[in-house]
C-alpha positions in Angstrom: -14.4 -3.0 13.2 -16.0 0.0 13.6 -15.1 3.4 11.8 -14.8 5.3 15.2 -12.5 2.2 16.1 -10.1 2.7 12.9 -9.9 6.7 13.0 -8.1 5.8 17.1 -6.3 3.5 15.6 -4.6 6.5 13.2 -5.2 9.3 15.8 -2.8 8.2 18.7 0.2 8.4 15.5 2.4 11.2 17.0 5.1 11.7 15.0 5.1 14.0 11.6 6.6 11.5 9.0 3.2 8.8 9.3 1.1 11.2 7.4 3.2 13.5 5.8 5.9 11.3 3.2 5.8 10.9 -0.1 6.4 6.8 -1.5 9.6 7.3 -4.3 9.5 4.1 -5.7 5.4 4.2 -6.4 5.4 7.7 -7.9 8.0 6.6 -10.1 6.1 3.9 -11.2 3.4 6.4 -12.8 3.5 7.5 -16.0 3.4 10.9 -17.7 0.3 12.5 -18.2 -1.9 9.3 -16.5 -5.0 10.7 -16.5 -7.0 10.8 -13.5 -5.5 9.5 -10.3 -7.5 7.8 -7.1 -5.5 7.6 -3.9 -7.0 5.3 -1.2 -5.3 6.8 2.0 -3.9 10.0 0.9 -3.0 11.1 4.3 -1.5 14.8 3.9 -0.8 14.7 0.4 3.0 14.2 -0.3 3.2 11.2 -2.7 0.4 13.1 -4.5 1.9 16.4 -4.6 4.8 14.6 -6.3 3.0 12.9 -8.9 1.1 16.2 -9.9 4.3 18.2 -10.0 6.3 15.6 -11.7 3.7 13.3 -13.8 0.7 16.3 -14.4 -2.3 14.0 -14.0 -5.9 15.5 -15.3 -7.1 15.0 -12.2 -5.8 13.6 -8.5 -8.2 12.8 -5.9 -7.8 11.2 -2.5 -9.4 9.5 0.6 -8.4 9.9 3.8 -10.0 8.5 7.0 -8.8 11.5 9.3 -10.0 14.9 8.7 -7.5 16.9 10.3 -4.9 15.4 8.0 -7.1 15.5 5.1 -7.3 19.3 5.5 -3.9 20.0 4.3 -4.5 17.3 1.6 -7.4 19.6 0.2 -4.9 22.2 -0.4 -3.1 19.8 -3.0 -5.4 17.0 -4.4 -8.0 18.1 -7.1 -11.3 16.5 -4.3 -10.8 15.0 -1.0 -13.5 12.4 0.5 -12.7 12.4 4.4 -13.7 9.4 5.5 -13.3 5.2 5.5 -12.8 4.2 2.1 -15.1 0.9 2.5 -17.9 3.4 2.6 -17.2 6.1 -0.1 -15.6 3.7 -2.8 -18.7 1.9 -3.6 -20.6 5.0 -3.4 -17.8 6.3 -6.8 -19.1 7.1 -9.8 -17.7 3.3 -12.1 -15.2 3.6 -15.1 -14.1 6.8 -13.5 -10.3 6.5 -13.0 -7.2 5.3 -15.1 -5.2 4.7 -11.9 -6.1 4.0 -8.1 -2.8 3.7 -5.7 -3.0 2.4 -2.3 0.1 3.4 -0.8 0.5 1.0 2.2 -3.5 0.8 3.0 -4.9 -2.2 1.5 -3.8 -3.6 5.2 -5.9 -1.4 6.7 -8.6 -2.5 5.5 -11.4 -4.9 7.5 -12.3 -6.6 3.4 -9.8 -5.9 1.4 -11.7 -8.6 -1.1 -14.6 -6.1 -1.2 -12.4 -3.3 -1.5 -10.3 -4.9 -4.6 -13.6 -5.5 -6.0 -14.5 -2.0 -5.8 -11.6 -0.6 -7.3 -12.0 -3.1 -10.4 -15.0 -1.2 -11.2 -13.6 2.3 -10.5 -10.8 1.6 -13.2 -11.5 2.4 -17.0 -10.9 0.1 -19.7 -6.7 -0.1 -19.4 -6.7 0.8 -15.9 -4.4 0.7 -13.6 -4.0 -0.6 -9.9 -0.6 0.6 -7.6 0.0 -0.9 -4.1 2.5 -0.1 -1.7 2.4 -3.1 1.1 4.1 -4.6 4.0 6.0 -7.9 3.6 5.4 -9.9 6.8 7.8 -12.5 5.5 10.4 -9.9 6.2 13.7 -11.6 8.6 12.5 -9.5 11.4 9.2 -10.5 11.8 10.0 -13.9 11.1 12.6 -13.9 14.3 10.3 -12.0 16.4 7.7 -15.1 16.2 9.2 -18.1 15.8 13.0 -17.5 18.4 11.2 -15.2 20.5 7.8 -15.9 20.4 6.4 -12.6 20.1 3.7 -10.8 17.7 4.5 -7.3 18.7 2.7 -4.3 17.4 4.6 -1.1 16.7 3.2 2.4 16.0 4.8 2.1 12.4 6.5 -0.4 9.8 5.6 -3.9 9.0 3.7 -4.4 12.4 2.3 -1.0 12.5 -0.9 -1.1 14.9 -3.2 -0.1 12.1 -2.7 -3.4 10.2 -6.0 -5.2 10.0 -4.5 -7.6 7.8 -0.9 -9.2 6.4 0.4 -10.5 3.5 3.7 -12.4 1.5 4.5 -11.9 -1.4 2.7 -15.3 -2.9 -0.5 -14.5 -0.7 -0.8 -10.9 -2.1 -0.1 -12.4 -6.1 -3.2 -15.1 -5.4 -5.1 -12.3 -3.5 -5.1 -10.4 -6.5 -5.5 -13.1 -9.3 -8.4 -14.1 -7.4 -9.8 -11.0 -7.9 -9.5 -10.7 -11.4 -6.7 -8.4 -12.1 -3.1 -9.4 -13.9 0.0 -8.7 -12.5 2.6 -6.0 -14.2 5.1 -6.1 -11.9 5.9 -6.8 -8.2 9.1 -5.3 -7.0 10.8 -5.2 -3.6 11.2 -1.1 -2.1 14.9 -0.5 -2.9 14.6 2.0 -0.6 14.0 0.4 2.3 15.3 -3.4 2.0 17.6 -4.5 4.7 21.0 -3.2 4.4 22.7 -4.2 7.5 25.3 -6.7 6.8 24.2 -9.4 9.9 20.6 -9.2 8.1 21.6 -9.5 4.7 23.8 -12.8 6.0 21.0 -14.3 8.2 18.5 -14.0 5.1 21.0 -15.4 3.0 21.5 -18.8 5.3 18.0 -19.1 5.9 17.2 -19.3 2.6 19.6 -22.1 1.6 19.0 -24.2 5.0 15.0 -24.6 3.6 16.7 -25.1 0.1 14.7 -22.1 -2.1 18.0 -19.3 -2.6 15.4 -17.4 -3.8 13.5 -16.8 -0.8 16.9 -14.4 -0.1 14.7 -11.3 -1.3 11.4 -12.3 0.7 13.7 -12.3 3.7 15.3 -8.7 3.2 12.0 -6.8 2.0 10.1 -4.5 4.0 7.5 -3.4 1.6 6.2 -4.5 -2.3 5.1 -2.3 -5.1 2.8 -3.9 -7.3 1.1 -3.0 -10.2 -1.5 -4.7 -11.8 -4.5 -4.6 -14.2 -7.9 -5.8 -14.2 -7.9 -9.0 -16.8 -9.3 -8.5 -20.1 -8.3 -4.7 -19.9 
């Protein structure tokens, strides 16, 4: 896919919120004082305005594919590359970050291999990796496909137009051990699980009837915050 094809893909997102909220549950996951900061898909800047006010980085930078939203972006984040990221992170300096989040971009990605690749050379020594993404295992989607027979893009969410690419929870874990790093944590978004009661139920039958109770909180996720380490850091 071409880069004039992915910045169309972003530019026909009307609405305000798309570019300009902050993730809670990853900037909580940062540290104090974590050093410098890499944010693959930065988009106006919230999540990193947060994290600079609240967790005082030595430096936060950013990528962002669309230059009008990158511009208010500059006016928060230490640098901003405007731009795709599969063609500025290679060309980053390696061993030059502590911490790279991608807050819910990994799926946009055309290699997202390459791209994990990349970033394992950006971190230092001890670094660290943050991801914010989709669950496509989520009730919803499930419903949508196999009652109803449909795979139906949405401007936002788990089938947000954008996505090049989906994952589970299980296929994200191996994508990642494949690519050398170690898993901290993977968590479900509090913040945006299912919480309608006929949901919540639905989940909870499903995932007795194909006898894995566990499943439950696959079901009811919208979106998984990982973070991980490269092994042998």
């Amino acid at each position: 896919m071409s880069l004039d094809s992915i910045v169309r893909l972003h530019q026909v997102k009307q609405f305000d919120e798309y570019f300009s909220t902050s993730n809670q549950a990853v900037a909580e996951k940062i540290p104090q004082h974590p050093g410098r900061i890499l944010d693959i898909g930065c988009a106006e800047g919230a999540l990193a305005e947060q994290v600079m006010r609240e967790k005082q980085p030595e430096a936060y930078d950013g990528i962002e594919v669309l230059a009008h939203v990158a511009e208010k972006a500059k006016t928060i984040l230490t640098r901003v590359y405007v731009g795709s990221a599969e063609q500025i992170v290679p060309e980053l300096t390696s061993q030059s970050y502590d911490w790279v989040i991608m807050a819910d971009s990994l799926e946009h990605m055309v290699d997202p291999w390459e791209m994990l690749r990349q970033v394992t050379r950006l971190l230092k020594p001890g670094g660290r990796l943050m991801l914010s993404i989709p669950n496509v295992r989520n009730l919803n989607v499930i419903i949508d496909l196999f009652l109803r027979g449909r795979w139906t893009y949405k401007p936002w969410g788990i089938m947000d137009q954008g996505h090049l690419r989906f994952f589970t929870r299980s296929s994200l874990q191996d994508l990642l051990t494949e690519q050398n790093y170690q898993i901290i944590s993977c968590t479900s978004n509090p913040r945006n699980r299912w919480k309608r009661l006929p949901g919540k139920a639905a989940a909870r039958v499903l995932s007795w009837l194909i006898g894995r109770p566990s499943a439950y909180e696959e079901f009811i996720t919208v979106q998984w915050i990982v973070e991980a380490k490269k092994s042998g850091a």
